[in-house]
C-alpha positions in Angstrom: -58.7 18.0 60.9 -56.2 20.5 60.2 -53.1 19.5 58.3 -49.8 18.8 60.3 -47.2 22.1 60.3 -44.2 21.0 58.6 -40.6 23.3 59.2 -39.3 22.5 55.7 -43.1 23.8 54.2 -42.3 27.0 56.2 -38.9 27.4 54.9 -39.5 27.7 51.8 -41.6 30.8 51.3 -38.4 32.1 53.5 -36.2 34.6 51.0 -32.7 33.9 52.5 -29.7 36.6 50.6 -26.9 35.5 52.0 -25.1 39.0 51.6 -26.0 42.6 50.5 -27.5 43.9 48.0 -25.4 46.6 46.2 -27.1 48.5 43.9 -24.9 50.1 41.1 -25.4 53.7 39.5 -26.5 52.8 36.1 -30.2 51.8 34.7 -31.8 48.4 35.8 -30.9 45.5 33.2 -28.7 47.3 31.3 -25.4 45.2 30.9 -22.1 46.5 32.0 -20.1 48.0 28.8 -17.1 45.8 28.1 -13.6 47.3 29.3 -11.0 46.3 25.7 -7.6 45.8 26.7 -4.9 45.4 24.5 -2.7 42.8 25.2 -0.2 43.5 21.8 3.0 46.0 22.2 5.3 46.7 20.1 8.9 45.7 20.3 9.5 49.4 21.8 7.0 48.5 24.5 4.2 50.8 22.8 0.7 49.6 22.6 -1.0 48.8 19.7 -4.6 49.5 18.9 -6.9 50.1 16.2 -7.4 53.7 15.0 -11.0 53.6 15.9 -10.9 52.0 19.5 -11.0 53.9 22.3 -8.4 55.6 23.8 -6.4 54.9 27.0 -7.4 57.8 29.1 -11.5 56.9 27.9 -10.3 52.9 29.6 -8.9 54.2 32.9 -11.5 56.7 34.0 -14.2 53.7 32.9 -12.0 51.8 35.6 -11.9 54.3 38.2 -15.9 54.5 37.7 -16.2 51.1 37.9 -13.8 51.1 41.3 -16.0 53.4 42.5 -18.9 52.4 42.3 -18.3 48.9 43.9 -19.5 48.9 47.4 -17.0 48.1 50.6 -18.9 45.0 51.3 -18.9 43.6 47.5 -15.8 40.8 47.7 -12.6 41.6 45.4 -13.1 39.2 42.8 -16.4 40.9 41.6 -14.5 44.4 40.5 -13.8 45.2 36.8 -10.5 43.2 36.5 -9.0 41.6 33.4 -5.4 40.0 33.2 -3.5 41.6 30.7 -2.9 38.4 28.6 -6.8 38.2 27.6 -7.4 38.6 23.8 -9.3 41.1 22.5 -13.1 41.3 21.2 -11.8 42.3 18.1 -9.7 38.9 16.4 -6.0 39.8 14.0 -7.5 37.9 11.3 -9.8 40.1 10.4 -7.1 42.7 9.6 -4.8 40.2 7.6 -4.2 40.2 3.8 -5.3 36.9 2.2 -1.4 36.3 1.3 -0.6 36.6 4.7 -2.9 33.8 6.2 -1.9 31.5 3.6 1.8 31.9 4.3 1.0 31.7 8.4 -1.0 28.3 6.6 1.3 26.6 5.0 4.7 28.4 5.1 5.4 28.3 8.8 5.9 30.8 12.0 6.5 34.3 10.0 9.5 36.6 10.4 8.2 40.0 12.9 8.5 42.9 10.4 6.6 46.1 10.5 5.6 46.1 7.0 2.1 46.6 5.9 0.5 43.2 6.2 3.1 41.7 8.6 2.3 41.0 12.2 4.6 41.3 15.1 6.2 38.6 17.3 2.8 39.5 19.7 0.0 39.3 17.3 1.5 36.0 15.7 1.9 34.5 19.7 -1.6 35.5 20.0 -2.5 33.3 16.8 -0.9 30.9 18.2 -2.6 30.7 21.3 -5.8 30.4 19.3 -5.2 27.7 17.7 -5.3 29.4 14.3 -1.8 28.8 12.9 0.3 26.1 13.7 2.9 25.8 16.1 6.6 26.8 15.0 7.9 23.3 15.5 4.4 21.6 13.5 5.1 23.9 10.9 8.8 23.4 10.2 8.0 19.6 10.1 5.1 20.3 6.9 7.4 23.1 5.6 10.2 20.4 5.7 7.5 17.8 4.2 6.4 19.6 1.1 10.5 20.6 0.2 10.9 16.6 0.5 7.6 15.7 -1.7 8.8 18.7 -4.6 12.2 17.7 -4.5 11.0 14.0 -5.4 9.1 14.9 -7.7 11.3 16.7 -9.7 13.3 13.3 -9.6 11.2 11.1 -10.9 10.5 13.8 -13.7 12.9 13.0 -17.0 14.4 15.6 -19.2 11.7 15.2 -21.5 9.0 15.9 -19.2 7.8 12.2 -18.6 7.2 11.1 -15.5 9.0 7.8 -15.0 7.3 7.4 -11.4 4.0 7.9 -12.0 3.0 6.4 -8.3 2.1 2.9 -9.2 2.5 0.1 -6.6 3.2 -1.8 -9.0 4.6 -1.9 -12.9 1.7 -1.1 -15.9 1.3 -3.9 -18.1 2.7 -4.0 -21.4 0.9 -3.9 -24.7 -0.6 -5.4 -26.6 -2.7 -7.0 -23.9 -2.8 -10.9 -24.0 -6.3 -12.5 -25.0 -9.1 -12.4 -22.1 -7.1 -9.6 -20.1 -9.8 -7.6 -19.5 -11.5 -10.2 -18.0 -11.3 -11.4 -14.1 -10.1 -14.6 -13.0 -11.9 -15.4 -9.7 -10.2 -19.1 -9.5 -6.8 -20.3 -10.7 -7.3 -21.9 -13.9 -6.4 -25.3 -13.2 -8.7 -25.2 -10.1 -11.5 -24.0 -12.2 -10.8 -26.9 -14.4 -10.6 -29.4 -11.7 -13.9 -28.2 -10.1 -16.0 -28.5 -13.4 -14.5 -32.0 -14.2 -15.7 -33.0 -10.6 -19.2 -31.3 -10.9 -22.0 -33.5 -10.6 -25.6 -33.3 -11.5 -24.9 -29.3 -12.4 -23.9 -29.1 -8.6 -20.7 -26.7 -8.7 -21.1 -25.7 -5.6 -20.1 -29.1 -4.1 -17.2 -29.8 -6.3 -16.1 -26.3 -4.9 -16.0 -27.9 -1.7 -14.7 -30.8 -2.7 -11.5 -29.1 -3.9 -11.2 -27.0 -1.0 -11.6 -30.0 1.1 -8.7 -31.6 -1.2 -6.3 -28.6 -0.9 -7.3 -28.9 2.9 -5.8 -32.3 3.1 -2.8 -32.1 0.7 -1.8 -28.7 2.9 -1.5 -31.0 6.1 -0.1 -34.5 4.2 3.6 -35.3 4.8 5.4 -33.9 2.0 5.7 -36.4 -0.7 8.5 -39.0 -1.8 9.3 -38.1 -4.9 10.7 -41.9 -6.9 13.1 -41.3 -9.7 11.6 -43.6 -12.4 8.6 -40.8 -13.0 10.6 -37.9 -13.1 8.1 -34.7 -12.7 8.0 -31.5 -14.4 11.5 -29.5 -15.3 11.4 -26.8 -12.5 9.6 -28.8 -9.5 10.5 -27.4 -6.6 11.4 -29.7 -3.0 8.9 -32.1 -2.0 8.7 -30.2 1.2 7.6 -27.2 -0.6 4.5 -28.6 -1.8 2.5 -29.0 1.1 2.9 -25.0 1.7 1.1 -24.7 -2.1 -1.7 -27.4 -2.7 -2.6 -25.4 -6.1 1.2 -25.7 -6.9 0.8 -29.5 -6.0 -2.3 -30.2 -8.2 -1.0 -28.4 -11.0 2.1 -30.3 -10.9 0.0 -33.5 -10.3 -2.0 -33.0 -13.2 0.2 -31.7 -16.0 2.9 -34.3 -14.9 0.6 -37.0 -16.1 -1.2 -35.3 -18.8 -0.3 -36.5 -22.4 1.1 -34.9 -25.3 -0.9 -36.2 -27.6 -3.8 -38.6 -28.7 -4.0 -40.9 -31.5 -6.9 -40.7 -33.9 -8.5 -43.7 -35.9 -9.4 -42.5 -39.6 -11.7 -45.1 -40.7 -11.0 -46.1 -44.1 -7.9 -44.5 -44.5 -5.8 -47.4 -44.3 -6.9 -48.9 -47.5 -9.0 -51.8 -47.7 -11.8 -50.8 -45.1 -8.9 -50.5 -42.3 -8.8 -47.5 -40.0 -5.4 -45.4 -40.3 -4.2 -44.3 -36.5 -2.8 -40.7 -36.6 -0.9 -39.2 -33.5 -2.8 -35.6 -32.9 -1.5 -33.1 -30.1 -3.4 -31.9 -27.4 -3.5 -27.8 -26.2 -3.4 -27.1 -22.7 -6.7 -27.6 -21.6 -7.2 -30.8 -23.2 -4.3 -32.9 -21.8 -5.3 -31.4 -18.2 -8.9 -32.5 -19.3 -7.6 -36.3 -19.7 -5.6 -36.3 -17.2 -8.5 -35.5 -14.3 -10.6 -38.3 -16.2 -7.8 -40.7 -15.9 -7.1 -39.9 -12.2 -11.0 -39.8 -11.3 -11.6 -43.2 -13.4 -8.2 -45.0 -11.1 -10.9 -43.5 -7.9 -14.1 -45.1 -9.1 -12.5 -48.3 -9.0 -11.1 -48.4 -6.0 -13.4 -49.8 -3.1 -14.4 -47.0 -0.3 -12.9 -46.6 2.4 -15.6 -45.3 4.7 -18.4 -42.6 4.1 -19.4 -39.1 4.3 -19.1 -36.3 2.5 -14.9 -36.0 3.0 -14.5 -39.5 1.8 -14.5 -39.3 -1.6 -12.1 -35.8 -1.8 -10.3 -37.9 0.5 -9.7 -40.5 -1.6 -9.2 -37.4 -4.3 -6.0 -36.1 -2.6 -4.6 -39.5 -1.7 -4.5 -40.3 -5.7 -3.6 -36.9 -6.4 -0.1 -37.9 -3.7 0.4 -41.1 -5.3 0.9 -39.3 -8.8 3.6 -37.0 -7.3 5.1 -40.0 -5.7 4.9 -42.5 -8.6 2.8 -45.0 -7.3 -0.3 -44.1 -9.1 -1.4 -46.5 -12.6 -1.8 -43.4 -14.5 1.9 -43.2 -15.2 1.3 -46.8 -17.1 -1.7 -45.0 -19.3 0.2 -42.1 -20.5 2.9 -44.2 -21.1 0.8 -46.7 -23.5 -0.6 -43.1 -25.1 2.6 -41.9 -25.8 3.9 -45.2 -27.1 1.2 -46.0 -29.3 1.7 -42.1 -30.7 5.5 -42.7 -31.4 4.4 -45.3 -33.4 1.7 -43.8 -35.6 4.0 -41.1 -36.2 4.9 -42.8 -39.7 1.2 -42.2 -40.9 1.0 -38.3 -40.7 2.4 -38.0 -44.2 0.4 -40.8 -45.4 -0.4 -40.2 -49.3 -3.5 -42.5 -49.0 -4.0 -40.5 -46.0 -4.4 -37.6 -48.6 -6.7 -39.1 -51.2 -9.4 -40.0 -47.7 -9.2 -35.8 -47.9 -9.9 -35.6 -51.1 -12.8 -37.9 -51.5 
């Protein structure tokens, strides 16, 4: 059975031209030779060109022949026209002194001189229609930047040649450097304190959480009420101000309570098999360190008040208000501390204390 005829089968093998073909006067696939035209003049209105381009009359009889040979049914728009504005095969920067592009660079639109490596007001318009220098207004604005930047500089430059600005955000320190500056604090110190105290079973990761769980809870707690019998540190700022710093509120928690001093037993000292008491301060670290135990010993006591793992840095920050407030016990131990201390103060230039050395 023969196949069925199909119109669009038959159109195909159909060569449709939908105009003329003109055939020029020149060899098969040879390309057309490109027509230069310079679009540069002079201020007088004379042309510019390079001295081994072609000349005008060798342009305008290529033009004629090129007119001539189009056919009279070949449309306008495919005749050898070019608008006078077009740019050149050959680019300006090839022709330009090194000096010169760095000044068209970075120094701005350049005055139109006919010296030997200037350009005229129509070669740098050209450059700027390229792209390859900046506008006049762009580079007036990093002409006027770089005066600005010098002119600071030479500011912050002394007599002596120092520079008093070096750039720094922020001062240098001084020297000498304290102890453990080259070091980096990841926590506050007080915090990192805090958190080891409240480790348990090597666990630091949880007492992490527990202190942030604290901070949590003192940073949305009514400010405090602070009573007038337990006066705080010199320098405490407004109860409402703590709740904006919880490490501000522990610290002042902590080394509110903390002791002075602790008071020693020297056995045999006393004379007669009795142990001599003898006040002994505390640094830093240690009065925090009794402190926490005290506070944390007051918590163990006290009977839960529910469970989870929030209850007990719960129970943590509710002590740690009570401090600031006065209402905590541990105002009663550093005040029995600190009494017993006054008293043993007669024994620390004890002569039998003295002879115990000796022996």
């Amino acid at each position: 059975m023969s196949p069925k005829t199909s119109l669009f089968g038959a159109c195909r093998a159909l060569a449709v031209r939908t105009r003329p073909f003109v055939q020029h006067g020149r060899e098969p696939f040879r390309p057309r030779p490109a027509i230069s035209r310079w679009y540069s003049a002079e201020p007088n209105g004379s042309s510019t060109r390079p001295a081994d381009g072609p000349s005008k009359g060798n342009n305008t009889s290529s033009l004629k022949a090129n007119s001539s040979s189009t056919g009279p049914d070949e449309p306008l728009s495919t005749k050898a026209t070019q608008h006078p504005n077009q740019a050149s095969e050959t680019s300006h920067i090839e022709t330009l002194s090194d000096a010169t592009l760095e000044q068209m660079l970075y120094g701005g639109r350049l005055a139109t001189s006919n010296t030997e490596g200037g350009l005229t007001a129509a070669q740098e318009d050209a450059l700027y229609r390229e792209g390859t220098i900046p506008p006049p207004e762009e580079a007036a604005a990093l002409v006027a930047t770089a005066q600005a930047v010098e002119a600071a500089a030479k500011m912050s430059t002394s007599e002596g040649g120092n520079i008093q600005n070096p750039g720094h955000k922020f001062g240098l320190p001084k020297k000498p450097y304290p102890d453990g500056f080259n070091l980096k604090q990841r926590y506050h110190p007080v915090l990192e304190q805090f958190s080891r105290l409240l480790m348990r079973d090597g666990k630091l990761s949880v007492a992490q959480r527990n202190v942030a769980t604290v901070m949590n809870y003192l940073r949305t707690a009514p400010a405090p009420i602070y009573s007038p019998k337990f006066p705080l540190l010199p320098g405490t700022p407004p109860a409402s101000h703590l709740p904006l710093n919880p490490v501000l509120y522990i610290t002042i928690a902590i080394d509110s309570v903390a002791p002075l001093l602790k008071v020693r037993n020297i056995a045999g000292a006393g004379g007669g098999g009795r142990a001599l008491e003898l006040p002994v301060p505390l640094t830093v670290r240690q009065r925090r360190r009794m402190a926490v135990k005290w506070i944390l010993d007051i918590i163990e006591k006290k009977p839960s008040k529910g469970s989870g793992r929030n209850q007990f840095p719960h129970r943590i920050a509710e002590e740690i208000i009570a401090v600031v407030e006065g209402r905590s016990s541990v105002w009663e131990k550093r005040k029995q501390v600190h009494k017993l201390g006054t008293a043993a103060r007669a024994n620390v230039g004890s002569r039998k204390l003295k002879v115990k050395k000796k022996m």
